[in-house]
C-alpha positions in Angstrom: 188.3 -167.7 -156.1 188.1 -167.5 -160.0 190.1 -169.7 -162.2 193.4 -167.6 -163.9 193.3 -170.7 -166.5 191.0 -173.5 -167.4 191.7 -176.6 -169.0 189.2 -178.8 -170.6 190.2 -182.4 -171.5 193.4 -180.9 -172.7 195.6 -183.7 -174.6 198.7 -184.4 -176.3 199.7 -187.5 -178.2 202.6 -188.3 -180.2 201.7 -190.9 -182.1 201.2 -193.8 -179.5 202.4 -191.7 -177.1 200.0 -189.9 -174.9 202.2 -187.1 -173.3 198.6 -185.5 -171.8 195.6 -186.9 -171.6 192.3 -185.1 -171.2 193.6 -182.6 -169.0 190.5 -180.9 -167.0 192.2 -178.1 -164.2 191.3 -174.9 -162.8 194.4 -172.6 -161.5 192.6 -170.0 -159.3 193.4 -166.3 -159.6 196.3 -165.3 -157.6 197.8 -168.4 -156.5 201.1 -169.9 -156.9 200.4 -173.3 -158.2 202.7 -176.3 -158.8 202.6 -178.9 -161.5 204.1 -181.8 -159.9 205.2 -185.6 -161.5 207.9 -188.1 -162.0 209.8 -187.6 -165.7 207.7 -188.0 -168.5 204.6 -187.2 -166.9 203.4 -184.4 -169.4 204.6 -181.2 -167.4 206.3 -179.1 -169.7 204.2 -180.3 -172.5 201.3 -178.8 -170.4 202.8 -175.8 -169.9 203.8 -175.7 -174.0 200.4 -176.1 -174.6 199.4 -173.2 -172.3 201.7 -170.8 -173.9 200.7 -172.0 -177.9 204.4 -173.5 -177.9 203.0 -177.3 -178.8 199.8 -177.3 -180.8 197.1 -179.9 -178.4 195.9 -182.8 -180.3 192.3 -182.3 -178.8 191.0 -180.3 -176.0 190.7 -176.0 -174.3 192.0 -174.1 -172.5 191.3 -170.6 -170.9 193.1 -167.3 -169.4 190.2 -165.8 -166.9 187.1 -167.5 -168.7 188.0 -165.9 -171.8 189.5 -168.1 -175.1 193.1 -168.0 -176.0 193.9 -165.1 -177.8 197.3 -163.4 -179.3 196.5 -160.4 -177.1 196.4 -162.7 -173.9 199.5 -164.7 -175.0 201.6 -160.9 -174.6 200.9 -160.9 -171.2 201.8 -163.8 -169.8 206.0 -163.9 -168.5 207.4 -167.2 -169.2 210.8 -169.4 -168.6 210.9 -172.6 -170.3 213.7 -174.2 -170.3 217.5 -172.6 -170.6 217.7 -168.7 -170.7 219.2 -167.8 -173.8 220.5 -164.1 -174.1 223.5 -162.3 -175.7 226.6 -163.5 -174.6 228.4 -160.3 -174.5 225.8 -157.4 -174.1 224.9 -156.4 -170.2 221.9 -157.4 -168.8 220.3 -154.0 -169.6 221.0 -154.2 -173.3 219.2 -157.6 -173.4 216.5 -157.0 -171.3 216.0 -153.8 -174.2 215.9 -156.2 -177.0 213.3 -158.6 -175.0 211.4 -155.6 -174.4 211.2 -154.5 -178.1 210.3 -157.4 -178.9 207.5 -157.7 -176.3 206.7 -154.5 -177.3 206.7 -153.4 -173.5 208.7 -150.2 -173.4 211.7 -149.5 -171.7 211.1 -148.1 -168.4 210.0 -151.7 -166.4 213.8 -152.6 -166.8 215.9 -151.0 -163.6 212.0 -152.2 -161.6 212.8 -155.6 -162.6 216.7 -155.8 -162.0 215.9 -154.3 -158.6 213.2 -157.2 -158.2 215.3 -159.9 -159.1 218.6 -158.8 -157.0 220.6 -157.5 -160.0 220.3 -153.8 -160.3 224.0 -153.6 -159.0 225.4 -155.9 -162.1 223.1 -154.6 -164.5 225.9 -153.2 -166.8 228.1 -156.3 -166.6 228.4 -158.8 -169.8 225.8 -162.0 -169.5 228.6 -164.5 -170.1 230.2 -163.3 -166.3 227.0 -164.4 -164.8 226.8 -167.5 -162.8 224.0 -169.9 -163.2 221.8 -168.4 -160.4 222.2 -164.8 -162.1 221.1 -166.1 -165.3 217.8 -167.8 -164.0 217.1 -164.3 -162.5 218.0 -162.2 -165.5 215.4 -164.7 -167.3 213.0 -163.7 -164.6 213.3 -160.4 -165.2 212.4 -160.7 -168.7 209.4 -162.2 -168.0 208.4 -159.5 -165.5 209.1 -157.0 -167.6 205.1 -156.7 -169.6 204.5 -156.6 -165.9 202.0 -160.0 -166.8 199.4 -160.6 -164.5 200.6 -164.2 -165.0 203.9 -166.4 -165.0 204.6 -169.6 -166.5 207.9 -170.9 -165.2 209.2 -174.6 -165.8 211.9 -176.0 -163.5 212.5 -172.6 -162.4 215.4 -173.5 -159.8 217.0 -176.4 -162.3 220.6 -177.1 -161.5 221.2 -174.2 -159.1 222.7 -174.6 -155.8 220.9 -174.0 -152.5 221.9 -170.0 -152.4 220.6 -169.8 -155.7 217.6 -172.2 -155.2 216.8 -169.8 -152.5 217.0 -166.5 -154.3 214.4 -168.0 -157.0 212.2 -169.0 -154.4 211.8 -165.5 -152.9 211.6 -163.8 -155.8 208.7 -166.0 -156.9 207.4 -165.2 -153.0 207.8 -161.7 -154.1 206.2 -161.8 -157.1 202.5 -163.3 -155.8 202.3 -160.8 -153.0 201.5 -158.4 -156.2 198.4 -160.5 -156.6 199.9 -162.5 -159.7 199.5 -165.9 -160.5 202.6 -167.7 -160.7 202.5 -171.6 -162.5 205.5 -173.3 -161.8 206.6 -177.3 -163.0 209.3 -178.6 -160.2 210.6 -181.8 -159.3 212.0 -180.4 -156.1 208.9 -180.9 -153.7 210.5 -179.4 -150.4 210.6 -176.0 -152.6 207.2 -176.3 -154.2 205.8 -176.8 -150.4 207.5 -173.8 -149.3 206.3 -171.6 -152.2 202.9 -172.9 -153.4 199.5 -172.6 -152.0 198.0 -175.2 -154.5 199.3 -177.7 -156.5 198.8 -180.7 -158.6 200.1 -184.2 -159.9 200.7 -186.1 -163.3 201.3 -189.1 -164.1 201.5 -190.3 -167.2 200.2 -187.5 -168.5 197.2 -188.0 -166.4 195.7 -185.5 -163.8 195.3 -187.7 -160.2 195.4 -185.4 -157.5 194.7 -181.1 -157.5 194.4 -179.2 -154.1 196.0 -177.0 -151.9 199.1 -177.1 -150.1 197.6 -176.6 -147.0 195.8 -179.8 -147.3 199.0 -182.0 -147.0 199.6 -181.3 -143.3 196.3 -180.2 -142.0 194.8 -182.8 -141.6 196.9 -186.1 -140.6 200.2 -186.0 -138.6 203.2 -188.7 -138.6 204.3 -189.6 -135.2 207.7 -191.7 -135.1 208.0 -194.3 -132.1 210.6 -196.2 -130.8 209.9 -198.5 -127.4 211.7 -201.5 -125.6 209.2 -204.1 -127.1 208.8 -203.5 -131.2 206.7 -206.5 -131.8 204.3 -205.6 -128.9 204.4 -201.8 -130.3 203.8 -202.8 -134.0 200.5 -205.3 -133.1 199.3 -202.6 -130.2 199.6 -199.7 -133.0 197.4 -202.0 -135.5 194.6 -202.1 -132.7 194.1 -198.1 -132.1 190.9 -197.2 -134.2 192.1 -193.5 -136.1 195.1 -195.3 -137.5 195.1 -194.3 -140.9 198.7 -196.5 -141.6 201.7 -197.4 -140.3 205.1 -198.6 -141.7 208.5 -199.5 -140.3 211.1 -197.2 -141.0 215.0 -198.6 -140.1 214.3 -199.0 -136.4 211.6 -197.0 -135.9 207.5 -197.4 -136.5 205.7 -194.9 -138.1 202.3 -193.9 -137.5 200.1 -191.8 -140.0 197.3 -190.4 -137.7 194.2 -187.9 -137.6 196.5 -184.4 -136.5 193.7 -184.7 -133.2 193.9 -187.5 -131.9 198.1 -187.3 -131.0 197.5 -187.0 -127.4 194.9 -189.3 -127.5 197.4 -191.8 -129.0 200.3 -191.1 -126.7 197.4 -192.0 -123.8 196.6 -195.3 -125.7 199.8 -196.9 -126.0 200.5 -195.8 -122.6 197.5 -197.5 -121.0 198.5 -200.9 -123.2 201.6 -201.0 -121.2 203.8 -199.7 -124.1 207.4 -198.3 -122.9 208.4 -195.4 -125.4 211.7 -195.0 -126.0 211.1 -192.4 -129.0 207.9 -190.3 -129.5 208.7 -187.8 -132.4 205.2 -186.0 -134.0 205.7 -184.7 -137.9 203.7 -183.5 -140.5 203.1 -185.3 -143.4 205.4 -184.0 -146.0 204.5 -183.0 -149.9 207.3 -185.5 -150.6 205.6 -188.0 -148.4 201.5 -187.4 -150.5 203.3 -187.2 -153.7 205.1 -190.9 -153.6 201.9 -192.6 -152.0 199.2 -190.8 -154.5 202.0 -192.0 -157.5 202.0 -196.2 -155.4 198.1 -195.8 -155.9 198.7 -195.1 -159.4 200.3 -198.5 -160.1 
């Protein structure tokens, strides 16, 4: 799969400050990739520098192995930030202005309305529009070049759970059209559900790039509870796969190889361990994310 964008030891520093430091990523075609990291960790300025908003201080970057151009720049949709449109023109009359602007034409704009769920209040004033409309409206604005790429940061940013939903199958919607969709969240649960790839800063630094799909594929979390904790804790230490364990209120929890569950279940049981609980889950984003950011420190 080809790279949409390349970076090459993309940085940012402000003064001492090293927002991004030497950056090296590939995004591949088509996928919906998340740029993940505690505050501060140089999201949004990466995606600034992407889109020629903040000037790097060293470094490249590509769209499709081909330089940043002015050309390439109009096709890209983005939302950074807080939508900002008029007040008291509909959402049709705004999304006309964007599109002059854009240079686009008029005739994407009922398509995009229609994509984004508001077609039926596409007449109605912008300022009668509740949070969740707004981030759509803004999504339809940047779908309205029809850009084989969308940068979006903090796409679902103080919306409820409706309207966290809504964004979350419209950006669904959008990458089964075969575009690439970058998105900066802080909500992991979300970026599992939408993403196939994703990645992690800290610090401004890159430490860990892959796909989704490798989070629960290959190691599973098995939850135990049994009449004798000690003996369950020291017998738990003794079985060979165990990748880790950790106590969790009154439980023990067991990170092993997604293969050997059964095999585990058969081991405790043959070192005369009672289970009173037994619950198997897969390791969550959530879960990868906090331990790759404990290795960090």
């Amino acid at each position: 799969m080809k790279p949409a964008v390349s970076t090459h030891q993309l940085t940012k520093h402000y003064g001492r400050i090293k927002a991004v430091e030497n950056l090296t990523l590939d995004i591949p075609e088509g996928s919906v990739f998340g740029i993940l990291g505690p505050n501060g960790s140089g999201k949004t300025t990466t995606l600034g520098m992407l889109l020629d908003v903040i000037n790097p201080t060293y470094g490249s970057y590509s769209w499709s192995g081909s330089a940043s151009k002015t050309e390439n720049r109009c096709k890209i949709g983005s939302l950074l930030e807080t939508p900002c449109f008029y007040p008291y023109l509909s959402a049709v009359m705004n999304l006309k202005i964007i599109a002059t602007i854009k240079k686009a034409g008029h005739d994407r704009i009922d398509e995009v309305l229609k994509t984004v769920g508001l077609y039926e209040r596409r007449n109605s004033q912008y300022r009668t529009y509740s949070l969740g409309m707004k981030q759509r409206l803004a999504l339809a604005a940047a779908l309205l070049s029809n850009p084989p790429l969308l940068i979006l940061d903090e796409p679902t940013n103080g919306l409820d759970p409706v309207g966290i939903a809504e964004i979350r199958d419209i950006i669904l919607a959008v990458a089964k059209l075969g575009k690439t969709v970058i998105l900066a969240s802080h909500l992991l649960d979300e970026v599992q559900k939408v993403c196939s790839h994703f990645c992690i800063l800290d610090k401004g630094r890159l430490v860990h790039s892959g796909p989704v799909s490798d989070v629960s594929e290959s190691e599973q979390r098995v939850e135990l509870g049994a009449t004798d904790m000690e003996l369950l804790r020291e017998t738990i230490k003794a079985y060979p796969p165990l990748i880790q364990s950790e106590e969790e209120k009154d439980k023990v929890i067991a990170l092993i190889p997604i293969d050997k569950v059964s095999e585990f279940s058969q081991f405790l049981s043959k070192k005369g361990i009672i289970i009173t609980h037994f619950l198997t889950r897969r390791k969550s984003l959530e879960k990868q994310f906090l331990d790759i950011l404990k290795e960090q420190q």
